[in-house]
mmCIF file of the N, C-alpha and C atoms, coordinates in Angstrom:
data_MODEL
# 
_entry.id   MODEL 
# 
loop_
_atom_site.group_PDB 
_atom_site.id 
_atom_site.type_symbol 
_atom_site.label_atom_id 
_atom_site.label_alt_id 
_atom_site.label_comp_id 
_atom_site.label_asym_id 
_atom_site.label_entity_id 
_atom_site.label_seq_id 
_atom_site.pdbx_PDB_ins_code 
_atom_site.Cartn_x 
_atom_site.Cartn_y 
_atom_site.Cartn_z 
_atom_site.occupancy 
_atom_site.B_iso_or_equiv 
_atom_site.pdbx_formal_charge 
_atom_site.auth_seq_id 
_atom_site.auth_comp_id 
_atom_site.auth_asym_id 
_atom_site.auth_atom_id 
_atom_site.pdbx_PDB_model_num 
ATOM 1   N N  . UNK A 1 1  ? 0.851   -1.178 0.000   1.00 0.00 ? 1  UNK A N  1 
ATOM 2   C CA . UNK A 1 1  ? 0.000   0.000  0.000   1.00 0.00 ? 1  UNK A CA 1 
ATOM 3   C C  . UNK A 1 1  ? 0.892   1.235  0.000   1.00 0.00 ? 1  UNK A C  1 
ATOM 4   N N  . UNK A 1 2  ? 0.598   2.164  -0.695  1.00 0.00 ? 2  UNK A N  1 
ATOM 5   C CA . UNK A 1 2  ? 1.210   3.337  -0.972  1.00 0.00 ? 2  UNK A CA 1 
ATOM 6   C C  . UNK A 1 2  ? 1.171   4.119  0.405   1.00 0.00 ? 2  UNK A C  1 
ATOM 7   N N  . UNK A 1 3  ? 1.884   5.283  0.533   1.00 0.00 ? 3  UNK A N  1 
ATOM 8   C CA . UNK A 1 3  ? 1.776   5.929  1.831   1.00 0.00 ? 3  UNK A CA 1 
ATOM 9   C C  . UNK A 1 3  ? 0.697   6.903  1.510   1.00 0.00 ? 3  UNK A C  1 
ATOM 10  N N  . UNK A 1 4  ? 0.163   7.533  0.376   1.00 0.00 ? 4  UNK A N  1 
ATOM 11  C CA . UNK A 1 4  ? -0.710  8.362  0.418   1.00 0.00 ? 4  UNK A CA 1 
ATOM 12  C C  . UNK A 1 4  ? -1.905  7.421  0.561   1.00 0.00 ? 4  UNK A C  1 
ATOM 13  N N  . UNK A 1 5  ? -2.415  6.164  -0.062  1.00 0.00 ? 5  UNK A N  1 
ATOM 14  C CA . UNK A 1 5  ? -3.249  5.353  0.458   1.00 0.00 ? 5  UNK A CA 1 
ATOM 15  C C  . UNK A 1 5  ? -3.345  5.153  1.894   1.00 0.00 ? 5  UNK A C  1 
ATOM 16  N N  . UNK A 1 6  ? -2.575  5.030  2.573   1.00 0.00 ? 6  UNK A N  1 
ATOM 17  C CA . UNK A 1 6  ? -2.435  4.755  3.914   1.00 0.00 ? 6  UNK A CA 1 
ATOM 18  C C  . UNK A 1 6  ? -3.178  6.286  4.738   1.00 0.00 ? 6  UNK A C  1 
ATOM 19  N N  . UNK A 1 7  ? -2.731  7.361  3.989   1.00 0.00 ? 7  UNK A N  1 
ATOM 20  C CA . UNK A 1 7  ? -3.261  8.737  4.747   1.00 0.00 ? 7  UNK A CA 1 
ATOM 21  C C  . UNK A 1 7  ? -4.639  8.849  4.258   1.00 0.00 ? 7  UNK A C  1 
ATOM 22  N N  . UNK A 1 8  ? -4.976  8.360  3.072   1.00 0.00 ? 8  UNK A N  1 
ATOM 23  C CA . UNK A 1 8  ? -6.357  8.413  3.131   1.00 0.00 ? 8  UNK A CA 1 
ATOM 24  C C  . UNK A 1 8  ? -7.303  7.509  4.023   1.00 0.00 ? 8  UNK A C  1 
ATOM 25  N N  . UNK A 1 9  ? -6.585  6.462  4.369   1.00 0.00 ? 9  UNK A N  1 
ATOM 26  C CA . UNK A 1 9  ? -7.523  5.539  4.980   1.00 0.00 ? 9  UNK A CA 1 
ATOM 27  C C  . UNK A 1 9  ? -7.739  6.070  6.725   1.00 0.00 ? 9  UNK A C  1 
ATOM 28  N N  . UNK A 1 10 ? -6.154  6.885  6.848   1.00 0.00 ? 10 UNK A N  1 
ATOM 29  C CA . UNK A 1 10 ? -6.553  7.290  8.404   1.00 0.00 ? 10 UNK A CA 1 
ATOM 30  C C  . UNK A 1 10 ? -7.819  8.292  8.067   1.00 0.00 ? 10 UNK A C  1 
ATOM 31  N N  . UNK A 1 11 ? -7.619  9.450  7.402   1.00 0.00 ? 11 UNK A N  1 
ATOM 32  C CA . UNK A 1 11 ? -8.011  10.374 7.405   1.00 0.00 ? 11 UNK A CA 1 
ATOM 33  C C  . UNK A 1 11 ? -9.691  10.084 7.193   1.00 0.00 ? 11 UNK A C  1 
ATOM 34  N N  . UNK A 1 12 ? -9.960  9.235  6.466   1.00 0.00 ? 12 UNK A N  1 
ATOM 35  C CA . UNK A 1 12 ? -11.301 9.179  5.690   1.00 0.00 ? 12 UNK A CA 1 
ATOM 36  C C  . UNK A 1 12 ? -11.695 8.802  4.834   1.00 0.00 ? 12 UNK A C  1 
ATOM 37  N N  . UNK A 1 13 ? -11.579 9.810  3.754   1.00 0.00 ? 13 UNK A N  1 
ATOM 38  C CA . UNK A 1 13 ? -11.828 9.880  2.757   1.00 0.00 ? 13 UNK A CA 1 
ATOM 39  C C  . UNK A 1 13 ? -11.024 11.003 2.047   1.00 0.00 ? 13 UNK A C  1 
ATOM 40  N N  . UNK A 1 14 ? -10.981 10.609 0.302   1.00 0.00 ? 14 UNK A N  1 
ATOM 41  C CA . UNK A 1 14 ? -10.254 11.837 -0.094  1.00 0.00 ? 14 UNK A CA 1 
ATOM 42  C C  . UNK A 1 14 ? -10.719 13.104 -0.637  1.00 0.00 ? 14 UNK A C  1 
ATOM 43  N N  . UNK A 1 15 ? -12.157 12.999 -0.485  1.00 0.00 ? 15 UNK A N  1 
ATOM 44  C CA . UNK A 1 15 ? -12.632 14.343 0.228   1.00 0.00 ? 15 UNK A CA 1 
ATOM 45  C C  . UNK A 1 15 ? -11.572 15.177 1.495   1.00 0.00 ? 15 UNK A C  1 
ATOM 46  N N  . UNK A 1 16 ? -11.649 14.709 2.374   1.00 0.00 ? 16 UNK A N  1 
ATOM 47  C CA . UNK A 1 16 ? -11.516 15.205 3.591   1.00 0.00 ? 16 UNK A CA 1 
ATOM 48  C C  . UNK A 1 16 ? -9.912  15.279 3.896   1.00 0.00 ? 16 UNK A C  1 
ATOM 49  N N  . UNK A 1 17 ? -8.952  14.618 2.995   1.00 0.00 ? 17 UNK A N  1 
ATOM 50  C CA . UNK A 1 17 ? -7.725  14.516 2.570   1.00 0.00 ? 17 UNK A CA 1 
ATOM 51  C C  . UNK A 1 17 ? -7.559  15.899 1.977   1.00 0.00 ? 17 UNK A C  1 
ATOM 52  N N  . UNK A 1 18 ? -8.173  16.198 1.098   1.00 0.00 ? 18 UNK A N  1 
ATOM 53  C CA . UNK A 1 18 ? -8.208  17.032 -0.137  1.00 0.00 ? 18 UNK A CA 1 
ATOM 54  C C  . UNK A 1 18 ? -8.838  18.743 0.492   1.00 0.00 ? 18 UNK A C  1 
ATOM 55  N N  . UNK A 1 19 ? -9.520  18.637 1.299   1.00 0.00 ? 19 UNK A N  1 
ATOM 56  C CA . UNK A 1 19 ? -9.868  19.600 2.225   1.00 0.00 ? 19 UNK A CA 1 
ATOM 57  C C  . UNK A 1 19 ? -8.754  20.100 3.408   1.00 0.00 ? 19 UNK A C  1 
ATOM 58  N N  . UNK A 1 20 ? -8.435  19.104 3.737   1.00 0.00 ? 20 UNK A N  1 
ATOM 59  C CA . UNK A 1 20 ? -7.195  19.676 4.779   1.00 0.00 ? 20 UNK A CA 1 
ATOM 60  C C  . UNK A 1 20 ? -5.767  19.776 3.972   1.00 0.00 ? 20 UNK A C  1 
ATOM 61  N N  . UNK A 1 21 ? -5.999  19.483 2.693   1.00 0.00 ? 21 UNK A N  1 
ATOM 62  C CA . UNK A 1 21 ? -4.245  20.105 2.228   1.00 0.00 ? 21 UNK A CA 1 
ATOM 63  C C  . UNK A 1 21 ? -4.404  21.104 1.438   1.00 0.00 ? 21 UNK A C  1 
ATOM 64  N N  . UNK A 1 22 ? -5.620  21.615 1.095   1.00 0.00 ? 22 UNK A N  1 
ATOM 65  C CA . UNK A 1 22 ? -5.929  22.761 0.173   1.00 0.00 ? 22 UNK A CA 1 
ATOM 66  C C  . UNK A 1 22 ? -6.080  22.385 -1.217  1.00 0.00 ? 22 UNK A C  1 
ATOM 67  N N  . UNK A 1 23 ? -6.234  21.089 -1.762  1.00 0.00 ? 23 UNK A N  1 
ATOM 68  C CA . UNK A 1 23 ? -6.465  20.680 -2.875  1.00 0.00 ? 23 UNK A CA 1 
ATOM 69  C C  . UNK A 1 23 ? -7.964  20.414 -3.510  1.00 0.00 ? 23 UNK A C  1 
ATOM 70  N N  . UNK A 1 24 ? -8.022  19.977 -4.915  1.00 0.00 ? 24 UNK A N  1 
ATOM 71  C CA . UNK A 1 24 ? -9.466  19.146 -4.979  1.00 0.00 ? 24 UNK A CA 1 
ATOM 72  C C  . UNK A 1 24 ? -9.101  17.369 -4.653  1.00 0.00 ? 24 UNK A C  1 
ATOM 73  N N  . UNK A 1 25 ? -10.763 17.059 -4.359  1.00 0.00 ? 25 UNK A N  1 
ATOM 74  C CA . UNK A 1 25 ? -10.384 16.091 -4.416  1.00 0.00 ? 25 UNK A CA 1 
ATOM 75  C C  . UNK A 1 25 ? -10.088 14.881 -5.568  1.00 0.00 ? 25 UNK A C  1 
ATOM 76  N N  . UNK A 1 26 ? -9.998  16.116 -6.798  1.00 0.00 ? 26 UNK A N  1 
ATOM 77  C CA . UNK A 1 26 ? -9.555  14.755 -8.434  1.00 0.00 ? 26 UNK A CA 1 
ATOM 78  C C  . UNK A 1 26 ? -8.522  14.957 -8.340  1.00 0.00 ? 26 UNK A C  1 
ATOM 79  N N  . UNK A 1 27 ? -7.528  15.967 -7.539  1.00 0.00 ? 27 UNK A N  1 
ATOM 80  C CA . UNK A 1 27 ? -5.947  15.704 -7.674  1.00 0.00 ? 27 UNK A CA 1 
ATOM 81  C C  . UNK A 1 27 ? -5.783  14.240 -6.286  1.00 0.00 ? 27 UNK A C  1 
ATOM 82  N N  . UNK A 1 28 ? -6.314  14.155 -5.256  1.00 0.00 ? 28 UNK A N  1 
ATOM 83  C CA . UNK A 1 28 ? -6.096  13.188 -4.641  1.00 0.00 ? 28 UNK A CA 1 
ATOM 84  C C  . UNK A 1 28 ? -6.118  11.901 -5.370  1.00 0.00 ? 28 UNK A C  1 
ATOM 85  N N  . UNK A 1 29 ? -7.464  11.953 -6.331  1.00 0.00 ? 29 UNK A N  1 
ATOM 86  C CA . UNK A 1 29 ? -8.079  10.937 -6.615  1.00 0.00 ? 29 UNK A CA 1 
ATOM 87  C C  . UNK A 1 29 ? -6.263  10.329 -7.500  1.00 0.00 ? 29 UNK A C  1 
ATOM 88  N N  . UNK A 1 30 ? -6.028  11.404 -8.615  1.00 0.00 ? 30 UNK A N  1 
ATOM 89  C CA . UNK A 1 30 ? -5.128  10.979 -9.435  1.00 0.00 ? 30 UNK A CA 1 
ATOM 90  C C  . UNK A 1 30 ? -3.879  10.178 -8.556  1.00 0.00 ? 30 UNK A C  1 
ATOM 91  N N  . UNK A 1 31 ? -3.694  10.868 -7.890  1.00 0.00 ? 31 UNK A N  1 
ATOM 92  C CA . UNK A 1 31 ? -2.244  10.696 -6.688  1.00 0.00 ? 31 UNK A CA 1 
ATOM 93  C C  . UNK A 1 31 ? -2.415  9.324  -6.287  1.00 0.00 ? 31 UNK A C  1 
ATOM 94  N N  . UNK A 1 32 ? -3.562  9.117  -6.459  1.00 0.00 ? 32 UNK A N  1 
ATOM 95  C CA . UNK A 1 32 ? -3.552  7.685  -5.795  1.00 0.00 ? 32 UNK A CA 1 
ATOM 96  C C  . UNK A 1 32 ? -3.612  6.261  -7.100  1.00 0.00 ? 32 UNK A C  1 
ATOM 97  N N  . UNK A 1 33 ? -4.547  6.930  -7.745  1.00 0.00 ? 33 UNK A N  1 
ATOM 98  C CA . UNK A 1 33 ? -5.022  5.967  -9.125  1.00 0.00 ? 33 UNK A CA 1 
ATOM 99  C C  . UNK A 1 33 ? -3.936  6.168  -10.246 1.00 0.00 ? 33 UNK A C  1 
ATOM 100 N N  . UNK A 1 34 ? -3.296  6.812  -10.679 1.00 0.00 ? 34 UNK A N  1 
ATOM 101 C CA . UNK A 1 34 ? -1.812  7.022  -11.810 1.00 0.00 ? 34 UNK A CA 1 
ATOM 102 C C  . UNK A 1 34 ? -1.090  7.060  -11.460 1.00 0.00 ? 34 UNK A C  1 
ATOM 103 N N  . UNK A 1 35 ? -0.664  8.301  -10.243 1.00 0.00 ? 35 UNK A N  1 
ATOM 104 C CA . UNK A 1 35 ? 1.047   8.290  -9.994  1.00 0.00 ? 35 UNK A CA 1 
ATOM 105 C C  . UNK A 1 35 ? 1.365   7.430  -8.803  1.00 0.00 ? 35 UNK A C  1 
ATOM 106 N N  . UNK A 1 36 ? 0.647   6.967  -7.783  1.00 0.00 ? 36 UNK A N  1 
ATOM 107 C CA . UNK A 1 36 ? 0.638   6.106  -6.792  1.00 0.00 ? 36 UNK A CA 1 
ATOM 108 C C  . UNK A 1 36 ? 1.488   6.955  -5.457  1.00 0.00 ? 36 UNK A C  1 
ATOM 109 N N  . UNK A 1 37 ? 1.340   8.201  -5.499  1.00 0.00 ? 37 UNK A N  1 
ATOM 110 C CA . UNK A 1 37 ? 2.469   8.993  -4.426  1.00 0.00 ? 37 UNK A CA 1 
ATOM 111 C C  . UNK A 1 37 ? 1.713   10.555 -4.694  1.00 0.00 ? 37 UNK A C  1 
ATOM 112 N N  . UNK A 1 38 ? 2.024   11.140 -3.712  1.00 0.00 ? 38 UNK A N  1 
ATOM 113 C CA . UNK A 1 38 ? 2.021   12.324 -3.478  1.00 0.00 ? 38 UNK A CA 1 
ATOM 114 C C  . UNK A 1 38 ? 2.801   13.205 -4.061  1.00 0.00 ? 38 UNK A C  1 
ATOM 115 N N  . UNK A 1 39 ? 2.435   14.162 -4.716  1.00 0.00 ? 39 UNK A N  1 
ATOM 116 C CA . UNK A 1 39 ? 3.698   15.639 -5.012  1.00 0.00 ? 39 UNK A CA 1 
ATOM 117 C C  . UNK A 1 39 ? 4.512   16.252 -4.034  1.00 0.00 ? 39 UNK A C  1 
ATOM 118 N N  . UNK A 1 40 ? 5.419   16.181 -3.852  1.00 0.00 ? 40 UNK A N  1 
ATOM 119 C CA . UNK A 1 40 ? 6.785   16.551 -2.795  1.00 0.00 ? 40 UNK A CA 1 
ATOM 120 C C  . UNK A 1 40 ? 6.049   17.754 -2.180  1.00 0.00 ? 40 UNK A C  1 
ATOM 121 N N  . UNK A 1 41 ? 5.479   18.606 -2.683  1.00 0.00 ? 41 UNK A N  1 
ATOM 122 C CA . UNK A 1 41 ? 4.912   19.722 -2.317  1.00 0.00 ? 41 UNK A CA 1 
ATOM 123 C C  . UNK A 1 41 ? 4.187   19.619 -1.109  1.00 0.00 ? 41 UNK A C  1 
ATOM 124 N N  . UNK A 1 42 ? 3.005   18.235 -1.146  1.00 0.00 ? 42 UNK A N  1 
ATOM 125 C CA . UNK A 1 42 ? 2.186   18.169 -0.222  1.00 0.00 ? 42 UNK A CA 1 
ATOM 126 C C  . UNK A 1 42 ? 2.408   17.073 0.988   1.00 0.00 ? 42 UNK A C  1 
ATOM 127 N N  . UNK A 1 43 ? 3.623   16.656 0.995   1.00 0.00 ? 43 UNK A N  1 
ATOM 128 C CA . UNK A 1 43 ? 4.160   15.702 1.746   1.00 0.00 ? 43 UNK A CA 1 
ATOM 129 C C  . UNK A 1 43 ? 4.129   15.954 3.169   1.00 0.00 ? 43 UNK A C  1 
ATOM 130 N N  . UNK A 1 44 ? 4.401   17.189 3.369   1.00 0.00 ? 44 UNK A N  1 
ATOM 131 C CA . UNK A 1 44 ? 4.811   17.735 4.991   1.00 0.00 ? 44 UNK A CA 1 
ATOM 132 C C  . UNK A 1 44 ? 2.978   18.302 5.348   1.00 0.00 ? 44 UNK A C  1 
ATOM 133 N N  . UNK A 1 45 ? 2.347   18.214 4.648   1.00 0.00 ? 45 UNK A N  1 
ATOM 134 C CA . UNK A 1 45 ? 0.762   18.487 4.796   1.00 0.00 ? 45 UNK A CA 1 
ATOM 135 C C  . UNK A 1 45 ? -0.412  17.783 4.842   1.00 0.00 ? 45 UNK A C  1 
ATOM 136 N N  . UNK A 1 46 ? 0.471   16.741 4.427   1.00 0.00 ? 46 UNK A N  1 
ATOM 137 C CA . UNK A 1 46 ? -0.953  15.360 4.372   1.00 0.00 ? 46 UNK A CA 1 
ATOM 138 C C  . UNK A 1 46 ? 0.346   14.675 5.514   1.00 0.00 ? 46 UNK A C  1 
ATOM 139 N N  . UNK A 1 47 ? 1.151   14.711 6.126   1.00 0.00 ? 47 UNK A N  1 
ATOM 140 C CA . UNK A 1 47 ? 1.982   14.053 7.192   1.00 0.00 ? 47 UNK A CA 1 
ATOM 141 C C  . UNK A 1 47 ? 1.422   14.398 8.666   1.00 0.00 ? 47 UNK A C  1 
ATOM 142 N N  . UNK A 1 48 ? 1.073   16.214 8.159   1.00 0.00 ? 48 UNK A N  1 
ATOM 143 C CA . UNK A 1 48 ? 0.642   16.898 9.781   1.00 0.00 ? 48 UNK A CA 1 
ATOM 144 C C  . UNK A 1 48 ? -0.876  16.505 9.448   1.00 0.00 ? 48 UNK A C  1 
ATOM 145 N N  . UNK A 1 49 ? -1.672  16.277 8.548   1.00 0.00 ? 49 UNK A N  1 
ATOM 146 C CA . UNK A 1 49 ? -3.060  15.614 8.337   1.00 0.00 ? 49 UNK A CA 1 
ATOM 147 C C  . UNK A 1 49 ? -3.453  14.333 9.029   1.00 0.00 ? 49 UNK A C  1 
ATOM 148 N N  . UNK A 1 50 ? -2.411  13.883 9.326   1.00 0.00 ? 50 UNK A N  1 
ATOM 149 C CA . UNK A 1 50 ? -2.613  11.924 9.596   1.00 0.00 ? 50 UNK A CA 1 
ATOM 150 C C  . UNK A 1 50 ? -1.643  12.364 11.345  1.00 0.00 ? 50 UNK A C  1 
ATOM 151 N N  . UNK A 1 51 ? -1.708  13.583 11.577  1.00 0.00 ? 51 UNK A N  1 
ATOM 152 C CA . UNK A 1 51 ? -0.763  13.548 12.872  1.00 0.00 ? 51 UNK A CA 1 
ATOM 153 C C  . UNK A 1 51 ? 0.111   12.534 12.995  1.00 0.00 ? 51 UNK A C  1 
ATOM 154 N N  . UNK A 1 52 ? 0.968   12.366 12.130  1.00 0.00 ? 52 UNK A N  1 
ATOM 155 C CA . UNK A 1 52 ? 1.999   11.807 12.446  1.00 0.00 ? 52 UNK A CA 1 
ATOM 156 C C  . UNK A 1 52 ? 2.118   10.544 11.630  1.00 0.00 ? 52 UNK A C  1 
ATOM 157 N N  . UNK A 1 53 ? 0.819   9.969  12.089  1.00 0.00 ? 53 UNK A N  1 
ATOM 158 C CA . UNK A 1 53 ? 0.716   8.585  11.375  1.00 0.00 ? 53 UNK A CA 1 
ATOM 159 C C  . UNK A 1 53 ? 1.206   7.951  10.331  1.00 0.00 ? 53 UNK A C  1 
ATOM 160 N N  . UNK A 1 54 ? 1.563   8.815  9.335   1.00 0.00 ? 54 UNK A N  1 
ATOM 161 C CA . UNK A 1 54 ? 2.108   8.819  7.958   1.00 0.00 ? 54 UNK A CA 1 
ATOM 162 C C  . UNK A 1 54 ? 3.032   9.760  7.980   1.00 0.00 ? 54 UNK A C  1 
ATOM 163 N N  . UNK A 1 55 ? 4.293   9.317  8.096   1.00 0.00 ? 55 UNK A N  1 
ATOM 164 C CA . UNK A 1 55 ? 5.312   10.293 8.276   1.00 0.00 ? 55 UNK A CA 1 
ATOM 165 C C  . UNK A 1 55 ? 5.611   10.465 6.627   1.00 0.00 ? 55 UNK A C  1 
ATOM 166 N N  . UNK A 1 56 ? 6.812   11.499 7.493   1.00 0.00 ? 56 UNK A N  1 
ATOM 167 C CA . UNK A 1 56 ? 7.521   12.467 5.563   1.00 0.00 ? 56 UNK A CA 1 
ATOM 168 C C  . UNK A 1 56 ? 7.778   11.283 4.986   1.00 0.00 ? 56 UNK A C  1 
ATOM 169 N N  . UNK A 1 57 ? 9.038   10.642 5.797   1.00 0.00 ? 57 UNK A N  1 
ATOM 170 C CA . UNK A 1 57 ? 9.759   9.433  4.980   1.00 0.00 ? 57 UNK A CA 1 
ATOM 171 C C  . UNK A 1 57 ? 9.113   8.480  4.475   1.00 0.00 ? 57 UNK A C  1 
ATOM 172 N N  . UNK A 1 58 ? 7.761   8.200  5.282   1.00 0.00 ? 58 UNK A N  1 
ATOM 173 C CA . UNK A 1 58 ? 6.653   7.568  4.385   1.00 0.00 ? 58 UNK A CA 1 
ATOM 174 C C  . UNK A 1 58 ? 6.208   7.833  2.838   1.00 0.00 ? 58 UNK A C  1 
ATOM 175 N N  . UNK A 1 59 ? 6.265   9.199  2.938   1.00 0.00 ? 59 UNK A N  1 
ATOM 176 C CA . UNK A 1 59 ? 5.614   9.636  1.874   1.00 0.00 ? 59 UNK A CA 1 
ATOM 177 C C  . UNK A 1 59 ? 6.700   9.534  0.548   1.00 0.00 ? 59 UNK A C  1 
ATOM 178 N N  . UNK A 1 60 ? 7.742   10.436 0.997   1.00 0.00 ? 60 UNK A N  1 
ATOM 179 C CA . UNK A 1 60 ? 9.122   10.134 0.169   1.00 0.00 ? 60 UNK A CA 1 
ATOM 180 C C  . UNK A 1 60 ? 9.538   8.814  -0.005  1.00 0.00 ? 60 UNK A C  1 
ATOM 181 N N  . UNK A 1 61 ? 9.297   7.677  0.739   1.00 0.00 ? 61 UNK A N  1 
ATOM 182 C CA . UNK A 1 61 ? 9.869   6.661  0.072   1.00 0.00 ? 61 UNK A CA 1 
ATOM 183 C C  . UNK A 1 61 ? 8.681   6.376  -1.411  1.00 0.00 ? 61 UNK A C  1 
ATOM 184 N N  . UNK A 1 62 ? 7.441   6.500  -1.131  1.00 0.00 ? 62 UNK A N  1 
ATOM 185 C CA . UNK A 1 62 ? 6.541   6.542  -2.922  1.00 0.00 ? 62 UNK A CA 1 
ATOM 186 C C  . UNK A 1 62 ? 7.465   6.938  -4.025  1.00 0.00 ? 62 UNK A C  1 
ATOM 187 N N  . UNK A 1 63 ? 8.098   8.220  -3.647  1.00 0.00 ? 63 UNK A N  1 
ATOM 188 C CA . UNK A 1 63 ? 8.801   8.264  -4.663  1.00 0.00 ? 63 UNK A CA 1 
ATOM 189 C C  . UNK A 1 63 ? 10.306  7.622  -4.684  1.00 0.00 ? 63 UNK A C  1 
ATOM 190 N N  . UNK A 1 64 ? 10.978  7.271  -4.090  1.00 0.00 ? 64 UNK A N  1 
ATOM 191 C CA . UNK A 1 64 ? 11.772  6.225  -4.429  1.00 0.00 ? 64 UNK A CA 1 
ATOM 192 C C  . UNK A 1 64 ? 11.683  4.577  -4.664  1.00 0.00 ? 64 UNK A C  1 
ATOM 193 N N  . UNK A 1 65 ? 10.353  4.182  -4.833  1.00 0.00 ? 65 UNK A N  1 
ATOM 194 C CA . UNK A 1 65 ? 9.878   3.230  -5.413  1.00 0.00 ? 65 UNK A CA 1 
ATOM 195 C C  . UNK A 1 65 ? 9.942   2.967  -7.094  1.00 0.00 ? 65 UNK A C  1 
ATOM 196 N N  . UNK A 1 66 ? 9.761   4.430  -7.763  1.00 0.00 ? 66 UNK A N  1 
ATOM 197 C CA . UNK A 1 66 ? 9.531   4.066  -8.788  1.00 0.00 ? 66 UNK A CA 1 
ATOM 198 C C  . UNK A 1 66 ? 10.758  4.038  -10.061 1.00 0.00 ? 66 UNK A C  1 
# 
């Protein structure tokens, strides 16, 4: 499971993902369904979203997967 999958599942939904990082929710949707990771941009924002739960290095390792 991807780490942005993982922050959606704490969080909710990616509505409510997409609300607390300032996005819509069809850029979540994509992040999850094509690129499988988050944009570096929103890493430290969907990290403080999941309090912790989903750390940076979580998120950054998505992109050293591919």
């Amino acid at each position: 499971m991807s780490a942005i999958q993982k922050a959606v599942n704490i969080i909710g939904t990616q509505t409510k993902v997409a609300r607390l990082i300032g996005v819509k929710q069809a850029h979540v949707w994509n992040w999850l369904r094509l690129h499988k990771r988050a944009p570096a941009k929103y890493i430290r924002r969907i990290s403080e979203a999941t309090e912790g739960k989903v750390s940076v290095d979580e998120l950054l390792q998505d992109h050293e997967s591919l």
